[in-house]
N, C-alpha and C positions, 0 to 999 in steps of 0.2 A: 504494500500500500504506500501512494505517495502522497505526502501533506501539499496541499498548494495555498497560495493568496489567490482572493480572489480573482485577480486579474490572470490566474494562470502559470504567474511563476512556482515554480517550485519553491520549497523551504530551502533555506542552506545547511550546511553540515550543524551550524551554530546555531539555528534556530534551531534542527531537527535536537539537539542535546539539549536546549533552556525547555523545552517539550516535558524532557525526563524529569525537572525539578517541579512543575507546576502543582499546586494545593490544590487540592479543593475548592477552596472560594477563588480560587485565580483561573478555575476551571467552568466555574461557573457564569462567574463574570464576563470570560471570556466569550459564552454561547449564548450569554445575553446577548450581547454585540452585536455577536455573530449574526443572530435573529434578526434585530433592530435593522442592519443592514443590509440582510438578504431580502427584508418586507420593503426597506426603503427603496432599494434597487430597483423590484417587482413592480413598486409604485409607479415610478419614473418610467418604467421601462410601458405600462399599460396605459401611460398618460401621454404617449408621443400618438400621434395621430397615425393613423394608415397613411404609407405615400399613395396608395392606389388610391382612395377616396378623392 
C-alpha cells in the first residue's frame, strides 16, 4: 500500500517514518481534516458548472 497527498504525490521516506510515531488524537485529528477536505473539494468540484451546458 502506498500513502499519497492529495494531489497524488507520494509520501517521502520521512513522512512515511513520522506515520510510525503518530497518537491517537494526532490520528484522529488528522481524519478530521482529512474529511473537512475531501467534502470541501466535493463541494467545489459539484459547484463548477457543466462546460456542455
Amino acid at each position: 500500500m502506498t500513502w499519497s497527498h492529495l494531489d497524488g504525490r507520494p509520501y517521502t521516506e520521512a513522512e512515511m517514518d513520522l506515520l510510525q510515531t503518530i497518537t491517537l488524537p494526532e490520528l484522529r485529528a488528522w481524519l478530521h481534516a482529512h474529511a473537512l477536505t475531501t467534502g470541501y473539494d466535493k463541494e467545489r468540484t459539484e459547484a463548477v458548472p457543466d462546460q456542455d451546458s
